[in-house]
N, C-alpha and C positions, 0 to 999 in steps of 0.2 A: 808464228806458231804459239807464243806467247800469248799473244792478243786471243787467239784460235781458243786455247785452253784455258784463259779467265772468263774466257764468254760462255762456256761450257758449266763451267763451275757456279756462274750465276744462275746461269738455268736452272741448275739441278736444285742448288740451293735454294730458289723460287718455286721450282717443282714440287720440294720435300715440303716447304711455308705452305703451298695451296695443301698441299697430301694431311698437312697436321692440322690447317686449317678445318678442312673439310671432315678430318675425320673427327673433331673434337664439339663440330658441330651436328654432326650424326650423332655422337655419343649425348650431347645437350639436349636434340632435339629425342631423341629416344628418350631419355631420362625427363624430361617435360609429360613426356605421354603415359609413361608407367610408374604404375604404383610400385611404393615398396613392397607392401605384401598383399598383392591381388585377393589374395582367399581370407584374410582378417575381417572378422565379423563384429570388432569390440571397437570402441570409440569414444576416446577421451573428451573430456573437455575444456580446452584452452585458450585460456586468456592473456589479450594482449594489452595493456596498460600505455595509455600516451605518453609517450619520449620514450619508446622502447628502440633502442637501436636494433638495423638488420642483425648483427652478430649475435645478438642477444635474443631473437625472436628464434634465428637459427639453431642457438644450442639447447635452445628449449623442445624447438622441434625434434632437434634427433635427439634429446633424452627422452623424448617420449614415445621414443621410436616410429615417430610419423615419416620421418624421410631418411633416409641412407647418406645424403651424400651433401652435404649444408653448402661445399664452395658451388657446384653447380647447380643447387638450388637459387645461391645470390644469385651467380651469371641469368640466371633464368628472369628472376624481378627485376634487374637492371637492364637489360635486353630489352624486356615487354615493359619497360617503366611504370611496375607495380609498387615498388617500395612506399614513394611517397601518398599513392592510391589504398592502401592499410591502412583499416580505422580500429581504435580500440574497441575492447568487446570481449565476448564469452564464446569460442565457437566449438560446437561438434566434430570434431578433427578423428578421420582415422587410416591407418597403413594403407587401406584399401583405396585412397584417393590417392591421384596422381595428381604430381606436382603443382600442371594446371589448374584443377579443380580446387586445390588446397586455396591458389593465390584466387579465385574468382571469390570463394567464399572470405575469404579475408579481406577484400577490399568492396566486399557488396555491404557491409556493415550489418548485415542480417543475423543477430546475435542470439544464441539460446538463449531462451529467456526462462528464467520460473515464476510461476503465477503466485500471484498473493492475494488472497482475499480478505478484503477490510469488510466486515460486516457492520449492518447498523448496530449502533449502540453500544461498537468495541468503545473501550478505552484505551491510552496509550500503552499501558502494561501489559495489554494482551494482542496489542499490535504489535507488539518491543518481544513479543515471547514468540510470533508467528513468524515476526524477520529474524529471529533465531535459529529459529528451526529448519528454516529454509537456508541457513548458512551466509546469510547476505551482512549482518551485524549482530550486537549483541545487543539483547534486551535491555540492561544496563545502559550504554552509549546510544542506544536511541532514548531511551526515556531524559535521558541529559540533555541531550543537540532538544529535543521538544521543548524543553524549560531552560532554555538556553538565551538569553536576552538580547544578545549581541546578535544571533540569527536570527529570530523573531525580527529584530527592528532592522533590519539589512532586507527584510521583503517587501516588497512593493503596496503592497497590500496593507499593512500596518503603518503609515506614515503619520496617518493623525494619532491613532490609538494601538496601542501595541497592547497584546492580553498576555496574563502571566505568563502561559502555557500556548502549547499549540493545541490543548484538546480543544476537540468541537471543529477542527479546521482541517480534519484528515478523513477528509471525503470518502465513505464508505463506497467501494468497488473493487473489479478485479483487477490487479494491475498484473505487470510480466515485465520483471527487473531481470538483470545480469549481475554476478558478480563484480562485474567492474565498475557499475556504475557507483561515483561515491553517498556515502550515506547523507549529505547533506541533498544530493540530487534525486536522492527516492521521498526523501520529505517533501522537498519542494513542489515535487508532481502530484503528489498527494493534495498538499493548500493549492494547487495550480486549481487543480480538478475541484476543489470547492468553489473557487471564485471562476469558474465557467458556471455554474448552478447559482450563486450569490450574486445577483446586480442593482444596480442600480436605484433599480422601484423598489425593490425590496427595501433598502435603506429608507428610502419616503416612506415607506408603508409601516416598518421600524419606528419613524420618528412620531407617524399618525398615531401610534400607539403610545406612545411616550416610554419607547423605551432603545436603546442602542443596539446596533448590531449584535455586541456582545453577549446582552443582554438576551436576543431572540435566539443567539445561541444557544447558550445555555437553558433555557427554556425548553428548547425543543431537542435539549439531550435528556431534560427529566422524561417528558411527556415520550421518546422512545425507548424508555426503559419502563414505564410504569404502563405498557399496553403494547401488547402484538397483532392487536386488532383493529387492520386499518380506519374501519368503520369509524371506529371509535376514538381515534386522535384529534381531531377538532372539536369533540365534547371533554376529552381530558386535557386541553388546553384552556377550553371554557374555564373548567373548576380551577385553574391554577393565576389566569387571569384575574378573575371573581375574587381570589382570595388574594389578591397583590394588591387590586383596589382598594380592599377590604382592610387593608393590612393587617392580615392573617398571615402565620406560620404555614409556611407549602406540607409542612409534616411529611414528606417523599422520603419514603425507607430506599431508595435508590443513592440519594445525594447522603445518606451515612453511612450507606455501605463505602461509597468511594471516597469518604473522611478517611477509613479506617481502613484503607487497602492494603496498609503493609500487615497488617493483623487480622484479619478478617478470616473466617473459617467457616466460613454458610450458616450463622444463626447472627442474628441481631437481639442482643440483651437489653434488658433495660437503661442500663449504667451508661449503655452507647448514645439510645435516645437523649440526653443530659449532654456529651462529649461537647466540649468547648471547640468546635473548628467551624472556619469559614464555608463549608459543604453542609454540614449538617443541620438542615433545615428545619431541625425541631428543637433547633438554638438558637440561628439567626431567624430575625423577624422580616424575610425576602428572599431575594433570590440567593442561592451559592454564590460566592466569589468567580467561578467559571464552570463551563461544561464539565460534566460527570462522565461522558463520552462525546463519539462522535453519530450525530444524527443523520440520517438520510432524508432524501430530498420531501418524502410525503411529511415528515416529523417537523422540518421548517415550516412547510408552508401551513401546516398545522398551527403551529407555534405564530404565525402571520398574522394567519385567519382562522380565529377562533369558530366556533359555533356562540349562536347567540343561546345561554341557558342560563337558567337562575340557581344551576347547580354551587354545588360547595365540596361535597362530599365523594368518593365511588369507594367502592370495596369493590374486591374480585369473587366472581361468582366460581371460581378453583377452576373454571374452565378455560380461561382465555377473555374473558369478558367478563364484564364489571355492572354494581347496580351502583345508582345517580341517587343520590338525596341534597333534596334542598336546606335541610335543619342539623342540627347534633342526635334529636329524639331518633329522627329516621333513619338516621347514619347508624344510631348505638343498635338499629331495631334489626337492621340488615348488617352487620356484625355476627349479633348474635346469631343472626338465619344461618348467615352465609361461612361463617370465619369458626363461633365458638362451640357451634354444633358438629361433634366429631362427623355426623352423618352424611353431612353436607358435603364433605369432602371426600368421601367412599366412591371410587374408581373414577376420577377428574381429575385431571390436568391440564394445562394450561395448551398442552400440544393438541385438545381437544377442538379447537378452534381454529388451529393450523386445517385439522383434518378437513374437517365441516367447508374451509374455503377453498381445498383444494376438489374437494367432490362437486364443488359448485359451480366453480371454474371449469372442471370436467366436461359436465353436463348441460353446459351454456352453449 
Protein backbone atom coordinates (compact mmCIF):
# COMPACT_ATOMS: atom_id res chain seq x y z
CA UNK A 1 0.00 0.00 0.00
CA UNK A 2 3.00 1.96 0.71
CA UNK A 3 4.80 1.16 -2.35
CA UNK A 4 1.09 1.66 -4.08
CA UNK A 5 1.08 5.49 -2.78
CA UNK A 6 4.81 6.67 -3.27
CA UNK A 7 4.44 5.45 -6.88
CA UNK A 8 1.44 7.62 -7.09
CA UNK A 9 3.06 10.62 -5.72
CA UNK A 10 5.86 10.29 -8.20
CA UNK A 11 3.63 10.46 -10.95
CA UNK A 12 1.81 13.21 -10.12
CA UNK A 13 4.99 14.92 -9.10
CA UNK A 14 6.32 14.01 -12.71
CA UNK A 15 2.89 14.93 -14.06
CA UNK A 16 3.00 18.65 -12.50
CA UNK A 17 7.27 18.83 -13.76
CA UNK A 18 5.99 17.92 -17.55
CA UNK A 19 2.49 20.45 -16.69
CA UNK A 20 5.14 23.36 -15.68
CA UNK A 21 7.52 22.20 -18.07
CA UNK A 22 5.33 22.64 -20.86
CA UNK A 23 3.46 25.43 -19.81
CA UNK A 24 6.47 27.70 -19.30
CA UNK A 25 7.67 26.78 -22.67
CA UNK A 26 4.27 27.90 -24.24
CA UNK A 27 4.57 30.96 -22.35
CA UNK A 28 8.70 31.20 -23.94
CA UNK A 29 7.62 30.28 -27.01
CA UNK A 30 4.55 32.87 -27.23
CA UNK A 31 6.81 35.44 -25.84
CA UNK A 32 9.50 34.65 -28.76
CA UNK A 33 6.82 35.47 -31.32
CA UNK A 34 5.20 38.61 -29.73
CA UNK A 35 6.19 42.00 -29.63
CA UNK A 36 5.93 44.18 -26.76
CA UNK A 37 3.83 46.65 -28.19
CA UNK A 38 2.59 45.48 -31.69
CA UNK A 39 1.04 49.01 -32.59
CA UNK A 40 4.50 51.18 -31.65
CA UNK A 41 5.41 53.13 -34.52
CA UNK A 42 8.74 54.97 -33.00
CA UNK A 43 12.20 53.40 -32.90
CA UNK A 44 15.09 53.84 -31.10
CA UNK A 45 18.53 53.38 -31.74
CA UNK A 46 20.63 51.02 -29.83
CA UNK A 47 23.94 50.39 -29.23
CA UNK A 48 25.83 47.50 -28.23
CA UNK A 49 29.56 47.87 -27.46
CA UNK A 50 32.09 44.77 -27.36
CA UNK A 51 32.32 42.95 -23.86
CA UNK A 52 28.69 43.85 -23.16
CA UNK A 53 27.34 41.21 -20.93
CA UNK A 54 23.76 39.53 -21.59
CA UNK A 55 22.46 41.28 -18.26
CA UNK A 56 23.67 44.27 -19.43
CA UNK A 57 22.39 44.30 -23.00
CA UNK A 58 19.19 43.24 -21.10
CA UNK A 59 18.45 46.20 -18.93
CA UNK A 60 19.28 48.37 -21.62
CA UNK A 61 16.58 46.74 -23.44
CA UNK A 62 13.89 47.09 -21.10
CA UNK A 63 14.68 50.61 -20.25
CA UNK A 64 14.14 51.40 -23.35
CA UNK A 65 11.06 49.69 -23.36
CA UNK A 66 12.01 47.30 -26.31
CA UNK A 67 10.96 44.12 -24.35
CA UNK A 68 8.87 43.42 -21.31
CA UNK A 69 10.21 40.56 -19.75
CA UNK A 70 14.47 40.44 -19.80
CA UNK A 71 14.68 36.73 -17.90
CA UNK A 72 12.74 35.13 -20.75
CA UNK A 73 14.20 37.20 -23.16
CA UNK A 74 17.90 35.49 -21.83
CA UNK A 75 16.20 31.95 -21.80
CA UNK A 76 15.29 32.70 -25.37
CA UNK A 77 19.22 33.53 -26.61
CA UNK A 78 20.39 30.71 -24.66
CA UNK A 79 18.07 28.25 -26.02
CA UNK A 80 18.59 29.50 -29.69
CA UNK A 81 22.40 30.01 -28.77
CA UNK A 82 22.29 33.77 -29.80
CA UNK A 83 24.32 35.39 -27.20
CA UNK A 84 27.68 34.56 -28.40
CA UNK A 85 26.22 35.29 -32.27
CA UNK A 86 25.72 39.36 -31.11
CA UNK A 87 27.98 41.62 -32.73
CA UNK A 88 28.65 45.17 -31.61
CA UNK A 89 26.88 47.99 -33.46
CA UNK A 90 24.13 50.70 -33.76
CA UNK A 91 20.74 49.20 -34.36
CA UNK A 92 17.14 50.47 -35.20
CA UNK A 93 15.30 48.56 -32.30
CA UNK A 94 11.56 48.95 -31.64
CA UNK A 95 8.53 47.59 -29.13
CA UNK A 96 6.99 46.57 -32.42
CA UNK A 97 9.54 43.76 -32.95
CA UNK A 98 9.37 40.46 -31.43
CA UNK A 99 11.67 38.98 -29.56
CA UNK A 100 12.85 36.92 -32.48
CA UNK A 101 13.41 39.64 -34.86
CA UNK A 102 15.12 41.78 -32.13
CA UNK A 103 17.93 38.70 -31.86
CA UNK A 104 18.15 38.06 -35.94
CA UNK A 105 18.90 41.76 -36.26
CA UNK A 106 21.42 41.90 -33.45
CA UNK A 107 23.48 39.05 -34.46
CA UNK A 108 23.20 39.86 -38.41
CA UNK A 109 25.64 42.72 -37.67
CA UNK A 110 23.73 45.07 -40.14
CA UNK A 111 24.28 48.31 -38.23
CA UNK A 112 22.42 51.76 -38.83
CA UNK A 113 24.72 53.66 -40.22
CA UNK A 114 25.14 57.54 -40.87
CA UNK A 115 26.50 58.76 -43.99
CA UNK A 116 29.44 61.12 -44.10
CA UNK A 117 30.53 62.87 -46.94
CA UNK A 118 34.28 63.87 -47.24
CA UNK A 119 34.27 66.30 -50.14
CA UNK A 120 37.37 67.06 -52.36
CA UNK A 121 39.35 69.57 -51.00
CA UNK A 122 37.83 69.45 -47.26
CA UNK A 123 40.46 69.82 -44.69
CA UNK A 124 40.58 68.18 -41.36
CA UNK A 125 38.77 70.94 -39.65
CA UNK A 126 35.87 70.70 -41.62
CA UNK A 127 35.84 67.03 -41.66
CA UNK A 128 36.49 67.20 -37.57
CA UNK A 129 33.14 69.75 -37.70
CA UNK A 130 31.06 67.11 -40.06
CA UNK A 131 31.85 64.14 -37.65
CA UNK A 132 30.45 66.55 -35.18
CA UNK A 133 27.59 67.05 -36.34
CA UNK A 134 26.77 63.69 -37.03
CA UNK A 135 27.38 62.94 -33.32
CA UNK A 136 30.11 60.26 -34.00
CA UNK A 137 33.19 62.53 -32.18
CA UNK A 138 34.16 65.87 -31.57
CA UNK A 139 35.93 68.22 -33.98
CA UNK A 140 38.55 68.89 -31.37
CA UNK A 141 39.63 64.89 -30.88
CA UNK A 142 39.53 64.35 -34.33
CA UNK A 143 41.75 67.04 -35.41
CA UNK A 144 44.11 65.56 -32.47
CA UNK A 145 44.13 61.59 -33.13
CA UNK A 146 44.92 63.45 -37.28
CA UNK A 147 48.17 65.13 -35.74
CA UNK A 148 48.79 62.46 -33.55
CA UNK A 149 52.34 60.83 -34.20
CA UNK A 150 51.96 57.69 -32.36
CA UNK A 151 48.96 56.85 -34.72
CA UNK A 152 50.19 58.05 -37.94
CA UNK A 153 53.36 55.73 -37.38
CA UNK A 154 51.34 52.59 -35.96
CA UNK A 155 49.86 52.54 -39.86
CA UNK A 156 51.09 50.44 -42.20
CA UNK A 157 51.36 52.81 -44.72
CA UNK A 158 53.72 55.20 -43.22
CA UNK A 159 56.73 52.81 -42.36
CA UNK A 160 59.47 54.52 -44.41
CA UNK A 161 57.98 58.24 -44.01
CA UNK A 162 55.49 59.17 -41.62
CA UNK A 163 53.78 63.04 -42.49
CA UNK A 164 53.19 65.48 -39.73
CA UNK A 165 49.49 65.12 -40.17
CA UNK A 166 47.01 62.98 -41.64
CA UNK A 167 45.84 65.81 -44.27
CA UNK A 168 45.95 64.85 -47.77
CA UNK A 169 45.34 61.06 -46.71
CA UNK A 170 41.41 61.11 -45.84
CA UNK A 171 40.07 60.09 -49.03
CA UNK A 172 37.39 62.11 -50.10
CA UNK A 173 33.90 59.99 -50.28
CA UNK A 174 30.74 58.85 -48.87
CA UNK A 175 31.21 56.79 -45.94
CA UNK A 176 28.27 55.30 -43.43
CA UNK A 177 29.83 55.00 -39.79
CA UNK A 178 27.88 53.82 -36.47
CA UNK A 179 28.22 55.20 -33.39
CA UNK A 180 30.18 52.55 -32.09
CA UNK A 181 32.59 52.28 -34.21
CA UNK A 182 35.71 53.80 -32.46
CA UNK A 183 37.18 57.13 -33.64
CA UNK A 184 40.55 55.69 -34.41
CA UNK A 185 38.56 53.14 -36.73
CA UNK A 186 36.70 55.89 -38.90
CA UNK A 187 40.12 57.36 -39.51
CA UNK A 188 41.70 54.33 -40.48
CA UNK A 189 38.92 53.70 -43.20
CA UNK A 190 39.37 56.80 -44.35
CA UNK A 191 43.66 56.55 -45.19
CA UNK A 192 42.47 52.61 -46.02
CA UNK A 193 40.42 54.12 -48.80
CA UNK A 194 43.26 56.47 -50.12
CA UNK A 195 45.84 53.79 -50.36
CA UNK A 196 43.12 51.65 -52.49
CA UNK A 197 43.37 54.79 -55.13
CA UNK A 198 47.39 55.33 -54.26
CA UNK A 199 49.85 52.52 -55.60
CA UNK A 200 52.47 51.45 -56.44
CA UNK A 201 53.34 53.09 -60.10
CA UNK A 202 52.25 55.92 -58.67
CA UNK A 203 55.23 56.05 -56.37
CA UNK A 204 57.65 55.44 -59.66
CA UNK A 205 55.83 58.04 -61.32
CA UNK A 206 56.45 60.23 -57.99
CA UNK A 207 60.03 59.57 -58.10
CA UNK A 208 60.07 60.19 -62.20
CA UNK A 209 59.25 63.55 -61.14
CA UNK A 210 61.63 63.97 -58.55
CA UNK A 211 59.53 64.51 -56.04
CA UNK A 212 57.89 62.12 -52.96
CA UNK A 213 54.73 60.85 -52.30
CA UNK A 214 54.12 63.54 -50.00
CA UNK A 215 55.11 65.80 -51.95
CA UNK A 216 52.42 64.77 -54.96
CA UNK A 217 50.32 65.05 -52.11
CA UNK A 218 50.43 68.11 -51.31
CA UNK A 219 50.44 69.35 -54.62
CA UNK A 220 47.43 68.16 -55.65
CA UNK A 221 45.58 69.48 -52.60
CA UNK A 222 46.84 73.00 -53.83
CA UNK A 223 45.79 72.40 -57.43
CA UNK A 224 42.10 71.12 -56.01
CA UNK A 225 41.43 74.17 -54.38
CA UNK A 226 42.77 76.61 -56.80
CA UNK A 227 40.13 75.16 -59.65
CA UNK A 228 36.78 73.34 -59.97
CA UNK A 229 37.31 72.96 -63.33
CA UNK A 230 38.14 69.50 -64.21
CA UNK A 231 39.34 70.50 -67.68
CA UNK A 232 41.62 72.53 -66.26
CA UNK A 233 43.65 70.62 -63.45
CA UNK A 234 46.49 69.18 -65.46
CA UNK A 235 47.30 72.80 -66.78
CA UNK A 236 47.05 74.19 -63.11
CA UNK A 237 49.47 71.72 -62.20
CA UNK A 238 51.60 72.53 -65.29
CA UNK A 239 52.03 76.17 -63.86
CA UNK A 240 52.90 74.93 -60.39
CA UNK A 241 55.45 72.36 -61.59
CA UNK A 242 57.04 75.18 -64.11
CA UNK A 243 57.44 77.31 -61.13
CA UNK A 244 59.05 74.36 -58.60
CA UNK A 245 61.64 73.96 -61.45
CA UNK A 246 61.86 77.39 -61.69
CA UNK A 247 62.33 77.96 -58.17
CA UNK A 248 59.57 80.29 -57.95
CA UNK A 249 57.21 81.10 -54.98
CA UNK A 250 53.70 78.74 -55.75
CA UNK A 251 52.03 82.39 -54.50
CA UNK A 252 48.57 79.91 -53.92
CA UNK A 253 46.21 82.05 -51.73
CA UNK A 254 44.83 78.63 -50.71
CA UNK A 255 47.95 77.37 -48.78
CA UNK A 256 47.54 80.97 -46.63
CA UNK A 257 44.34 80.55 -46.04
CA UNK A 258 45.05 77.19 -44.37
CA UNK A 259 48.36 78.86 -42.41
CA UNK A 260 45.91 81.04 -40.86
CA UNK A 261 42.79 78.75 -40.04
CA UNK A 262 42.33 79.33 -36.64
CA UNK A 263 41.90 83.07 -37.66
CA UNK A 264 40.87 83.39 -40.84
CA UNK A 265 37.41 85.29 -41.51
CA UNK A 266 36.94 85.08 -45.61
CA UNK A 267 39.37 87.98 -46.79
CA UNK A 268 43.03 87.68 -47.03
CA UNK A 269 45.02 90.99 -46.16
CA UNK A 270 48.07 91.96 -46.96
CA UNK A 271 50.09 91.46 -43.70
CA UNK A 272 48.83 87.59 -44.33
CA UNK A 273 50.66 87.36 -47.65
CA UNK A 274 54.26 88.20 -45.55
CA UNK A 275 52.89 85.66 -42.48
CA UNK A 276 56.09 83.54 -41.40
CA UNK A 277 54.47 79.74 -41.67
CA UNK A 278 55.42 76.50 -43.23
CA UNK A 279 51.86 76.65 -45.63
CA UNK A 280 52.16 79.97 -46.71
CA UNK A 281 53.47 79.96 -50.04
CA UNK A 282 54.19 83.52 -50.56
CA UNK A 283 56.99 82.85 -47.74
CA UNK A 284 58.35 79.77 -48.44
CA UNK A 285 60.31 79.36 -51.61
CA UNK A 286 58.35 75.63 -52.45
CA UNK A 287 55.99 73.48 -51.63
CA UNK A 288 53.98 73.73 -47.95
CA UNK A 289 55.23 71.74 -45.40
CA UNK A 290 51.96 69.18 -46.17
CA UNK A 291 48.43 69.07 -47.81
CA UNK A 292 46.17 72.04 -47.25
CA UNK A 293 43.41 69.39 -47.82
CA UNK A 294 42.38 66.29 -48.91
CA UNK A 295 42.35 65.90 -52.72
CA UNK A 296 40.49 63.62 -54.96
CA UNK A 297 41.50 61.10 -57.17
CA UNK A 298 41.28 63.55 -60.76
CA UNK A 299 43.48 66.29 -58.48
CA UNK A 300 46.39 63.33 -57.96
CA UNK A 301 46.50 62.12 -60.97
CA UNK A 302 46.65 65.68 -62.19
CA UNK A 303 49.22 66.57 -59.81
CA UNK A 304 51.14 62.97 -61.58
CA UNK A 305 50.52 64.13 -64.90
CA UNK A 306 50.94 67.48 -65.52
CA UNK A 307 50.15 69.07 -69.01
CA UNK A 308 52.97 70.01 -71.01
CA UNK A 309 52.84 74.19 -70.90
CA UNK A 310 55.06 77.03 -70.86
CA UNK A 311 52.60 78.47 -68.49
CA UNK A 312 53.60 80.38 -65.13
CA UNK A 313 50.79 82.32 -64.46
CA UNK A 314 46.43 81.82 -64.26
CA UNK A 315 44.05 84.28 -62.88
CA UNK A 316 40.26 83.40 -62.61
CA UNK A 317 38.03 84.57 -65.19
CA UNK A 318 35.26 85.07 -61.82
CA UNK A 319 33.59 82.28 -63.43
CA UNK A 320 34.97 79.06 -62.64
CA UNK A 321 37.81 79.18 -64.98
CA UNK A 322 40.91 80.79 -65.38
CA UNK A 323 43.27 82.71 -68.06
CA UNK A 324 47.19 81.07 -68.71
CA UNK A 325 50.04 83.64 -69.20
CA UNK A 326 53.48 82.74 -69.93
CA UNK A 327 55.28 86.19 -68.61
CA UNK A 328 54.54 88.67 -65.46
CA UNK A 329 53.55 91.53 -68.39
CA UNK A 330 50.59 89.19 -69.31
CA UNK A 331 49.82 87.98 -66.00
CA UNK A 332 49.71 91.94 -64.67
CA UNK A 333 47.49 92.52 -68.31
CA UNK A 334 44.83 89.82 -67.33
CA UNK A 335 44.62 90.96 -63.67
CA UNK A 336 43.78 94.09 -64.64
CA UNK A 337 41.11 92.59 -67.38
CA UNK A 338 39.93 90.12 -65.36
CA UNK A 339 40.44 90.82 -61.18
CA UNK A 340 40.89 94.88 -61.11
CA UNK A 341 37.99 95.82 -63.47
CA UNK A 342 34.91 96.09 -61.17
CA UNK A 343 33.04 95.18 -64.44
CA UNK A 344 34.43 92.03 -65.02
CA UNK A 345 33.18 90.62 -62.11
CA UNK A 346 29.21 91.82 -62.66
CA UNK A 347 26.90 88.74 -62.33
CA UNK A 348 29.91 85.78 -62.29
CA UNK A 349 30.70 83.19 -60.19
CA UNK A 350 32.63 80.58 -59.88
CA UNK A 351 29.33 78.20 -59.68
CA UNK A 352 29.00 79.41 -63.21
CA UNK A 353 31.12 76.66 -64.55
CA UNK A 354 29.55 74.03 -62.30
CA UNK A 355 26.37 75.16 -64.45
CA UNK A 356 27.83 75.09 -68.04
CA UNK A 357 29.12 71.19 -67.03
CA UNK A 358 26.23 70.10 -65.81
CA UNK A 359 24.06 71.37 -69.00
CA UNK A 360 26.67 69.49 -71.02
CA UNK A 361 26.62 66.61 -69.34
CA UNK A 362 22.79 66.81 -69.87
CA UNK A 363 22.76 67.13 -73.25
CA UNK A 364 25.50 64.45 -74.12
Amino acid sequence: MKDSLKSWQIRLALLVTILGVFLSLTRLIFFTFSPFQPRQMTSVLFEIHKGQSPSEIIKSLTTNGIIKNGRYFLWVGRLGRQWRKIKAGEYRLSASMAPWEIYSLLTSGISAAHPLTVREGENIYEIGENLESKGLMSQEHFVSLCKDKELISSLPYFKDAAPPTLEGYLFPDTYFFNRTLSEVDIIKQMVHHFFKIWNNSDDERAKTLGLSRHEIITLASIIEKETGASEERPLISSIFHNRLQKHMKLQSDPTTIYGMWDHYHGKIHKKDLSAKNEYNTYYVNALPIGPIGNPGEEAIRAALYPSSSPYLYFVSHNDGTHQFSKTIQEHNQAVKKFQLNPQARVGKSWRDHLKKTSSTQTTQ
